[in-house]
C-alpha positions in Angstrom: 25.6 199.9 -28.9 26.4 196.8 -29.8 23.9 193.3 -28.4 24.4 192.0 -24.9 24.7 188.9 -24.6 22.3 187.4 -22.4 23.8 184.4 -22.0 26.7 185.0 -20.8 30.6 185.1 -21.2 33.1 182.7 -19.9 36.9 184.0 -19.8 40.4 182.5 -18.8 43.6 184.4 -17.8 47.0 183.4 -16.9 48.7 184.3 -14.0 51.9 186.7 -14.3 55.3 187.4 -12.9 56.7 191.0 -13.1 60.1 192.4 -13.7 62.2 189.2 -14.2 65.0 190.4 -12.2 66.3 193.8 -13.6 63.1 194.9 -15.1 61.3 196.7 -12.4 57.7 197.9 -13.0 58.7 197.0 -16.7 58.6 193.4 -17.7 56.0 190.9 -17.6 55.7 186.8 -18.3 52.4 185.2 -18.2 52.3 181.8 -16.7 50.0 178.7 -17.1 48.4 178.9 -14.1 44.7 180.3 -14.6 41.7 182.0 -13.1 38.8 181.8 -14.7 35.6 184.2 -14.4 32.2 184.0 -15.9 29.8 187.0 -15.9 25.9 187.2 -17.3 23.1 189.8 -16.9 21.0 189.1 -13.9 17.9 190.6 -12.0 20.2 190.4 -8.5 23.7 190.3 -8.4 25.3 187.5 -7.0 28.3 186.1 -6.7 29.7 182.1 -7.4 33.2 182.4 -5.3 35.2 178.9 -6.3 38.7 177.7 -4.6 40.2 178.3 -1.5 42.4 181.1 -3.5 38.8 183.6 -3.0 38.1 182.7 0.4 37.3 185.7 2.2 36.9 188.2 -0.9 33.6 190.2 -0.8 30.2 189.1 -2.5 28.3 192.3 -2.8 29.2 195.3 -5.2 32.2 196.2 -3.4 33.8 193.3 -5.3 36.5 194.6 -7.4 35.4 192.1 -10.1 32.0 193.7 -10.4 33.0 197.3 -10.0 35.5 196.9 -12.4 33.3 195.6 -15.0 30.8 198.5 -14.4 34.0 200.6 -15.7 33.7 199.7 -18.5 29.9 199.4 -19.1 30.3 203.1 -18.3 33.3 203.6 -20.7 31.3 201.9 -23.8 27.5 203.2 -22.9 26.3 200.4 -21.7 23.9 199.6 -18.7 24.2 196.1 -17.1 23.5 197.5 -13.2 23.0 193.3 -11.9 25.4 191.0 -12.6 25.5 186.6 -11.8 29.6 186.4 -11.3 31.6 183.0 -11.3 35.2 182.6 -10.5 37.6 180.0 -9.9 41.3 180.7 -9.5 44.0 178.8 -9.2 46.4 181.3 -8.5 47.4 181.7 -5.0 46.6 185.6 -3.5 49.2 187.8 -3.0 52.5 185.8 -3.3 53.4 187.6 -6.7 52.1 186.1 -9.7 49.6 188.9 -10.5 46.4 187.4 -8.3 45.0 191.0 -8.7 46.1 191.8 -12.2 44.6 188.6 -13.2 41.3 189.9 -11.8 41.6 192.9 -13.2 42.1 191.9 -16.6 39.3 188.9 -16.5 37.1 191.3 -15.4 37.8 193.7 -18.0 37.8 191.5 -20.9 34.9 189.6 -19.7 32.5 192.6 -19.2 33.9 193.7 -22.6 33.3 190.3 -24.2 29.8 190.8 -23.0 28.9 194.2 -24.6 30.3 193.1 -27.9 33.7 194.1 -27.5 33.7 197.8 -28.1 36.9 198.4 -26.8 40.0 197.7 -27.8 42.9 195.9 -26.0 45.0 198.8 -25.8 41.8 200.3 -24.0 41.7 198.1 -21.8 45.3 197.8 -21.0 45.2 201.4 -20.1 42.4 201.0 -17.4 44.4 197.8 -16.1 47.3 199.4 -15.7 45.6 203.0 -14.0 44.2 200.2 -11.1 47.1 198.4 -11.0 49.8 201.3 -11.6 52.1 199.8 -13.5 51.7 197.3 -16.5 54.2 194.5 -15.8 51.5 192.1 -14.6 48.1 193.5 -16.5 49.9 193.4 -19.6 51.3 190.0 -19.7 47.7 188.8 -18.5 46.3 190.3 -21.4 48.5 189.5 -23.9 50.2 186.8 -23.2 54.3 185.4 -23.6 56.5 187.9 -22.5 56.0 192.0 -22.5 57.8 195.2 -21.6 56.0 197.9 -21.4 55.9 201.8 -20.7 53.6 204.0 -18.7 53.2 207.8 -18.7 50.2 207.9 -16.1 47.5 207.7 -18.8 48.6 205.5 -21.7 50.7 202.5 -21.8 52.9 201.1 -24.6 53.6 197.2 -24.5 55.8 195.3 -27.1 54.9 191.4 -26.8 57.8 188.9 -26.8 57.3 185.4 -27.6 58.6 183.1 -25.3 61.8 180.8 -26.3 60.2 177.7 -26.7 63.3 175.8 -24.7 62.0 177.8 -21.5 60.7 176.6 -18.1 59.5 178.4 -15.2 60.2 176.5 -11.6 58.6 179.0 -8.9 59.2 178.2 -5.4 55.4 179.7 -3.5 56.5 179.9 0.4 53.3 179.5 2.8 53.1 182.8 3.7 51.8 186.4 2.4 53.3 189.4 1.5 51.6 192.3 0.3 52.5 194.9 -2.6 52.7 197.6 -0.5 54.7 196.3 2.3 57.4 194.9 -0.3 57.3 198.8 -1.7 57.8 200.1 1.7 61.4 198.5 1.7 62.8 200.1 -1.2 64.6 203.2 -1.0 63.0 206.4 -2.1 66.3 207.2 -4.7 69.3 205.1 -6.3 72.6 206.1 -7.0 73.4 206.7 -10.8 75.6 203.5 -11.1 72.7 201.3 -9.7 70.6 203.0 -12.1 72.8 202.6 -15.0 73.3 199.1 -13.7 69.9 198.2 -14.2 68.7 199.4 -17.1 71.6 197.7 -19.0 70.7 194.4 -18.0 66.9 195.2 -18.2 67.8 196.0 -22.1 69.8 192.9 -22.2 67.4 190.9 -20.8 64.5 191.8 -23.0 66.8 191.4 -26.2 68.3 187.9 -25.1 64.5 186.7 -24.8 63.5 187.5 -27.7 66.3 186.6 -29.7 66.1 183.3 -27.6 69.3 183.6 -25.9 69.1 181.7 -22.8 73.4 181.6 -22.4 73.2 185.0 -21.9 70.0 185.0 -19.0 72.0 184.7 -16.3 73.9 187.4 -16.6 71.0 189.8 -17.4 69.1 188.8 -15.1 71.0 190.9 -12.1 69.4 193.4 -10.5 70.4 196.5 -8.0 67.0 198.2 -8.0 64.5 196.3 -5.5 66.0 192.7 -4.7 68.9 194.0 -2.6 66.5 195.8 -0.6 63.7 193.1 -0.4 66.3 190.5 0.7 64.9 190.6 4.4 61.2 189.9 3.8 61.8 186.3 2.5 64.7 184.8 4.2 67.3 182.8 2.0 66.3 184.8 -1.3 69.8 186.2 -2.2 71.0 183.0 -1.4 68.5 181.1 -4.2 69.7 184.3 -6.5 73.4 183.9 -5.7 73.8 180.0 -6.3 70.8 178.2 -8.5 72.5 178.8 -11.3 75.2 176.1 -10.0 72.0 173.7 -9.4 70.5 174.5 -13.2 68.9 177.7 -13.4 69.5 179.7 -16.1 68.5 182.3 -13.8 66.8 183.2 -10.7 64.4 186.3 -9.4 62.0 187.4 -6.9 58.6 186.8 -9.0 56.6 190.6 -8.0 56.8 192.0 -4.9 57.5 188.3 -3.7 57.5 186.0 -1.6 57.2 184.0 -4.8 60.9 183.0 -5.9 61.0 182.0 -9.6 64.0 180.2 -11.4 64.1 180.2 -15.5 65.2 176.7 -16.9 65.9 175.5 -20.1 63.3 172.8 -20.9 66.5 170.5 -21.9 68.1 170.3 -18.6 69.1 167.4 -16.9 68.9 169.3 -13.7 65.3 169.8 -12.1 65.3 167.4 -9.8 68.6 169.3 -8.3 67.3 172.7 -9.0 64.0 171.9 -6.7 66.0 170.2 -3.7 68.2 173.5 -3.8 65.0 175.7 -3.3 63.5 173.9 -0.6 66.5 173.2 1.0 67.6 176.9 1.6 64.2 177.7 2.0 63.7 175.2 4.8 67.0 176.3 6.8 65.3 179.5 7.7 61.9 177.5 8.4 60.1 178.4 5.2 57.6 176.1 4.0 56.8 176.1 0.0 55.2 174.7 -2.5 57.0 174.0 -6.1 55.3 174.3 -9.1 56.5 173.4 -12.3 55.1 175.9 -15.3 55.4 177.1 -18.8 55.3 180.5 -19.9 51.6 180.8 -21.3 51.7 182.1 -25.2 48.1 183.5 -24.9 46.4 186.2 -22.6 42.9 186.7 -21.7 40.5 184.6 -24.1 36.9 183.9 -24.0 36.3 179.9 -23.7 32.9 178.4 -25.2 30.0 178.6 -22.7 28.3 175.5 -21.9 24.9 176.6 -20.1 24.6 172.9 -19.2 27.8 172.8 -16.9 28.7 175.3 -14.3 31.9 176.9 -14.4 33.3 174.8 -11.6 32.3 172.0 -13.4 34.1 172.7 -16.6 37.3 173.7 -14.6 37.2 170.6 -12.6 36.9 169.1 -16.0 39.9 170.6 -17.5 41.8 169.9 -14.5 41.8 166.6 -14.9 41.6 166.5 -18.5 
């Protein structure tokens, strides 16, 4: 067994859309938006909550943070039964960039970091993706840029795309939530064959234009038949934002998740993001939906360990890379 380390770990991950459109369950893009989480042996177990983006999340050993960690000291041998557990997270809960597959995948990585790092990513990515059931978001927080990826219930298999470097993320966060499970309750239970066929030609599309960094031909793949349609009604002026922002500068437009996060793919070298924001909150605020824009990159790393300062807490070195 490899050494603990008593000192600690201290870990960022990026946040995550999933399915880009067409690729349902299937494709992933990490964002640079981050939560960060810092674990070390203790004699009690405690919790450091930061942000109002963990208000109201347990802080006893029904947080998911600490049982998940405990996975894996059980997967690699180890014993760590107390944990002292920091986070900070600036990525807003349940609106569909991967808040809990961010916290899965911290969790993971940091408890692993701790331990020596006995397992290996693709272990990890399988236990991510068996709490999350499906690997859209896990994997893109682990790995970073842009994945697709396959499950079979037990094992996943992720090829990583790097991002085109032209390429912008504009995602439009409306002020209110929307669970997973409520989003999955609206689709239908089968699709017809054309639908089917429908989407997994512009999934493949999609995935090859990316990485061959053909944003001319995003739009177009970037239709989807398989959830949107059927989502439409839980956030109000969505197929309008996927009908017409490519007319205001979007190379093309999706429901980030299970929503209500609406994300728009720009070229970096358009003239048009002043336009392409207006749009958003314009249609957005004809059906009295409040949002916040954000401006991102897609991030090129995943999960990585940052160097622990025991003289600064960890909400002192975020606050500090904040405004650095």
């Amino acid at each position: 067994m490899s050494m603990i380390r008593s000192s600690g770990v201290r870990v960022q991950v990026p946040a995550s859309t999933a399915n880009l459109g067409p690729g349902f369950d299937t494709l992933g893009m990490a964002l640079s938006l981050y939560s960060w989480i810092e674990m070390k042996p203790a004699d009690t177990t405690v919790f450091h909550l930061y942000g109002d983006n963990l208000d109201g999340l347990p802080k006893d050993k029904s947080n998911l943070i600490y049982t998940v960690a405990q996975s894996v000291f059980a997967e690699a041998g180890a014993h760590i039964p107390e944990l002292e557990i920091s986070m900070y997270s600036d990525i807003p809960l349940t609106r569909g960039l991967g808040s809990s597959a961010s916290a899965i995948v911290g969790a993971l990585y940091a408890a692993n970091v701790l331990i020596g790092s006995p397992l290996p990513l693709a272990r990890l990515l399988d236990m991510a993706t068996a709490l999350e059931n499906h690997p859209d978001n896990v994997g893109a927080s682990l790995y970073g840029g842009i994945i697709t990826a396959v499950w079979d219930g037990a094992h996943a298999d992720i090829l990583r795309i790097e991002p085109p470097q032209q390429l912008e993320v504009l995602v439009a966060i409306p002020e209110f939530q929307l669970s997973t499970s409520k989003a999955r309750e609206a689709l239908p239970k089968q699709v017809s064959l054309g639908d089917a066929v429908y989407n997994v030609s512009h999934t493949s599309m999609l995935a090859a234009a990316l990485a061959m960094g053909r944003l001319d031909l995003i739009s177009a793949a970037m239709q989807d038949r398989l959830h949107q349609p059927y989502r439409a009604s839980l956030v109000p002026g969505m197929m309008q934002i996927l009908e017409e922002a490519t007319q205001h500068g979007a190379l093309g437009t999706a429901l980030s998740g299970a929503g209500p996060t609406l994300l728009a793919l720009v070229d970096a070298q358009s003239e048009q993001g002043e336009q392409l924001e207006a749009f958003l909150l314009k249609v957005l605020k004809s059906h009295d939906i409040t949002a916040r824009m954000l401006w991102l990159k897609p991030c090129t790393h995943g999960a990585q360990e940052l160097t622990m300062d025991k003289e600064s807490s960890l909400l002192d070195y975020v606050r500090g890379e904040v405004k650095a």
